[in-house]
TIMI-876777 format. One record per residue: x negated, y negated, z negated of N, C-alpha, C in turn. Coordinates in nm, 4 decimals, padded with zeros to 6 digits. Each point is the difference from the previous one (the first is absolute). Example, Ala and Ser with C-alpha at 12.3 -4.5 7.8 and 13.67 -1.06 7.14 Angstrom:
nx,ny,nz,cax,cay,caz,cx,cy,cz
-01.3190,00.5690,-00.7800,00.0890,-00.1190,00.0000,-00.0900,-00.1200,00.0000
00.0350,-00.1050,00.0720,-00.0820,-00.1190,-00.0060,00.0770,-00.1090,-00.0730
***
This chain:
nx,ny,nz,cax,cay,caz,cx,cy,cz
01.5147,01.2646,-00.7148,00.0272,-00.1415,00.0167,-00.0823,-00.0536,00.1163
00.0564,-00.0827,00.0965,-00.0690,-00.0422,00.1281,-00.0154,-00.1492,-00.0546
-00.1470,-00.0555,00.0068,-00.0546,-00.0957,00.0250,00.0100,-00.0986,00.0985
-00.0010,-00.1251,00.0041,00.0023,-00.1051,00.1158,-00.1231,00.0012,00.0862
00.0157,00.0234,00.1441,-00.1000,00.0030,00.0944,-00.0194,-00.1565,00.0186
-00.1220,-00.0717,-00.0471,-00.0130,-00.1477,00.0579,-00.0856,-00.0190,00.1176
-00.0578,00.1058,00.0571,-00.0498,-00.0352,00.1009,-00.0818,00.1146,00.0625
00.0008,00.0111,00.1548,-00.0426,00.1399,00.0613,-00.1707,-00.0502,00.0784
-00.0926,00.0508,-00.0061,-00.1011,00.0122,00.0715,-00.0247,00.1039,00.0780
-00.0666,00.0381,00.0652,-00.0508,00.0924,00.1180,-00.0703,00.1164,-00.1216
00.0015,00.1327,00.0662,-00.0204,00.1066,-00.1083,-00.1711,-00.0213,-00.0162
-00.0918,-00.0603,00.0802,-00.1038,-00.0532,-00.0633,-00.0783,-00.0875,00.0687
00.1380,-00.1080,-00.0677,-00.0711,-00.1341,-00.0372,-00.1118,-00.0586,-00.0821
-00.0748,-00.0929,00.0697,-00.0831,-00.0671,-00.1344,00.0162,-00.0546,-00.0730
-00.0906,-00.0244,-00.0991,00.0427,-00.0839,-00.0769,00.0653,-00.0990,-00.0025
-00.0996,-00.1095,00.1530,00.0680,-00.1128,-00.0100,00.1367,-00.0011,00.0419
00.0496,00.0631,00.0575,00.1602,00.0181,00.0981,00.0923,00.0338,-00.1555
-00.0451,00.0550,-00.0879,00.0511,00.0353,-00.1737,-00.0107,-00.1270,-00.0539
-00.0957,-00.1116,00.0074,-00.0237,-00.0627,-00.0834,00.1190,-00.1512,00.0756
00.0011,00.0233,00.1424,00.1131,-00.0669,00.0390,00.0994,00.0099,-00.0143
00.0739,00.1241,-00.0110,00.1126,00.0106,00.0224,00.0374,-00.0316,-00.1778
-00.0734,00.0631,-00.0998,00.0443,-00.0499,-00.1087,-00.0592,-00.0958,-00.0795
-00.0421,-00.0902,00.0461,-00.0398,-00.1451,-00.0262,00.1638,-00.0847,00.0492
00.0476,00.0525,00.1477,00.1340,-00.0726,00.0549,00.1224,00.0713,-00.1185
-00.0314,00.1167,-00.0430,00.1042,00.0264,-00.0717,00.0466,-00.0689,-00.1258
-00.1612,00.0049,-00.1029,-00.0190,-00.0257,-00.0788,00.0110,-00.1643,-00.0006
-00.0048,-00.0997,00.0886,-00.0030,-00.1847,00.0073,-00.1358,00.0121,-00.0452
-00.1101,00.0456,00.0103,-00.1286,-00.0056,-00.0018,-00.1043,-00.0865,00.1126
00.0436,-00.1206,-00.0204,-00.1386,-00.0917,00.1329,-00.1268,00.0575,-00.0396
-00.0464,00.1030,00.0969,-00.1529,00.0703,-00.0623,-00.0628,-00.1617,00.0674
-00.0014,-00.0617,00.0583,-00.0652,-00.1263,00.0548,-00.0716,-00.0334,-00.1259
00.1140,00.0067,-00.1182,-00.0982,-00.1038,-00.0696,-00.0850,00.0472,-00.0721
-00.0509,00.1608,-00.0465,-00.1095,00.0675,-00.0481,00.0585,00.0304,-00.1126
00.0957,-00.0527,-00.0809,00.0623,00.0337,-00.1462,00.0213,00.1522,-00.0514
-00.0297,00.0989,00.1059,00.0340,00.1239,00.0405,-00.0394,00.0928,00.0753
-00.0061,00.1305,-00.0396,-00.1007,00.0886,00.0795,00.0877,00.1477,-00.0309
-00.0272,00.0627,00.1374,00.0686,00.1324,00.0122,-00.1470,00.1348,-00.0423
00.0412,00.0741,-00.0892,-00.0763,00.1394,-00.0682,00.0875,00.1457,00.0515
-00.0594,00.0379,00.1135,00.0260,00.1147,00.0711,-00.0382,00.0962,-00.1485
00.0885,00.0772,-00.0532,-00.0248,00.1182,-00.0898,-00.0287,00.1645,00.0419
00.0923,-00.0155,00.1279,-00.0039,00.1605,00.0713,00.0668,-00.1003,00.1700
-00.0165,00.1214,00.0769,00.0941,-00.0365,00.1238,00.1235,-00.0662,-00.0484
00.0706,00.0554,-00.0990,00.1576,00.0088,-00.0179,00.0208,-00.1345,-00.1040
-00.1123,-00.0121,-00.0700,00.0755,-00.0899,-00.1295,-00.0994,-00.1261,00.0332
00.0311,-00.1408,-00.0353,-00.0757,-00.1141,00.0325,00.0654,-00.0978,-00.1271
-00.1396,-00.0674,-00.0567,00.0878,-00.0923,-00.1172,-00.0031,-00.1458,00.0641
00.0726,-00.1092,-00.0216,-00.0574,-00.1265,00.0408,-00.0128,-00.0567,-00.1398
-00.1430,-00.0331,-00.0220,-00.0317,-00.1052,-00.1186,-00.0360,-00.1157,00.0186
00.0105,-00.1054,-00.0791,-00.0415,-00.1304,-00.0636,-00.1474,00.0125,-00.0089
-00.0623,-00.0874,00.0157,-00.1627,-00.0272,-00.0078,-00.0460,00.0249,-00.1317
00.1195,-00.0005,-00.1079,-00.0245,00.0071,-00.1646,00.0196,00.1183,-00.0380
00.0460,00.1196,00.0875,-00.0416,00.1406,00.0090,00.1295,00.0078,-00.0675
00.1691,-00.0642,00.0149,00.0746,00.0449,-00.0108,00.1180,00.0633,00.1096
00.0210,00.1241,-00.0198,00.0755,00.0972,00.0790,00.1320,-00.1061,00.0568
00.0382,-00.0803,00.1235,00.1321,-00.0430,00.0280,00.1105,00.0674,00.0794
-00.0593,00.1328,00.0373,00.0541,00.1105,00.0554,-00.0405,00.1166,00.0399
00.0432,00.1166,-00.0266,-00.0379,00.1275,00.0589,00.0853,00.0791,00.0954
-00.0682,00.0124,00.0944,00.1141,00.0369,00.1282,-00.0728,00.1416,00.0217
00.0821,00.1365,00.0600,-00.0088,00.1107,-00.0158,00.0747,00.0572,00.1805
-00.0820,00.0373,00.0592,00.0580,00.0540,00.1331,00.0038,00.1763,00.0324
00.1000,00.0457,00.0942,00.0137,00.0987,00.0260,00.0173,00.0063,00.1071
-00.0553,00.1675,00.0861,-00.0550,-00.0102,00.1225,00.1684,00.0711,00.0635
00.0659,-00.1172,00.0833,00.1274,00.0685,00.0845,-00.0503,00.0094,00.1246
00.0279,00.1185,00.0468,-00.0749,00.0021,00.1789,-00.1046,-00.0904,00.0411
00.0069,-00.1069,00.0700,-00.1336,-00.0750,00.0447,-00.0107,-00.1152,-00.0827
00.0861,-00.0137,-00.1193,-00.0031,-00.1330,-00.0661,-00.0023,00.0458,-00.1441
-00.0523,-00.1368,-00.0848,-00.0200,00.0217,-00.1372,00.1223,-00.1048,-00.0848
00.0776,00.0637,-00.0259,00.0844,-00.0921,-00.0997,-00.0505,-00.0551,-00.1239
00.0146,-00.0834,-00.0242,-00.0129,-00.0623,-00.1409,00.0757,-00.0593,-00.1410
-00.0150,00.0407,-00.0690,00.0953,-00.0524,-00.1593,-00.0908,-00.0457,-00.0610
00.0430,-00.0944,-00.0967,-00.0315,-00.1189,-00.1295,-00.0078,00.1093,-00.1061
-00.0672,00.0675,-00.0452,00.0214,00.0696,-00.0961,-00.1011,00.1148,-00.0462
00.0146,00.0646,-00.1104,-00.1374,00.0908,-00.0335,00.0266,00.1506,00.0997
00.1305,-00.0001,00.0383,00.0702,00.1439,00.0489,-00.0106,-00.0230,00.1224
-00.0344,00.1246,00.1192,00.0194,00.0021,00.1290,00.1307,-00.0123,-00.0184
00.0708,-00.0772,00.1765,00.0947,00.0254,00.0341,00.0506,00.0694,00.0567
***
C-alpha cells in the first residue's frame, strides 16, 4: 500500500527546513509557540502541543537527493 507524500525536503535537511515545511502542511502558525517539532531519528519527526500531546507524526524516506515525507507511523 503506497502512502501520501505531503511534502519533500533536501536528503539532509534540518530540522528547521522539516519543521517548515510541515508546520505549512500541517496549518501550524509555529509564530505563536502553541507547538514544537521532536526530531526522533533523521527519518521520523513528531509535532507536539506544549501539553505533550502528539498532533502529528511524519516519517521520511531517502529518494536520490531528497527526503519524502508521509503523515503516518509507516515509511513511504
Amino acid at each position: 500500500m503506497s502512502n501520501k507524500i505531503v511534502f519533500e525536503t533536501d536528503a539532509f535537511a534540518a530540522t528547521k527546513e522539516v519543521w517548515l515545511k510541515a508546520s505549512e502542511y500541517l496549518g501550524i502558525n509555529k509564530e505563536t509557540g502553541t507547538s514544537e517539532i521532536k526530531r526522533l531519528s533523521p527519518n521520523k519527526v513528531q509535532i507536539i502541543s506544549l501539553s505533550g500531546d502528539i498532533l502529528a507524526e511524519l516519517s521520511a524516506t531517502v529518494k536520490g537527493n531528497k527526503k519524502v515525507w508521509c503523515q503516518n507511523k509507516t515509511v513511504c
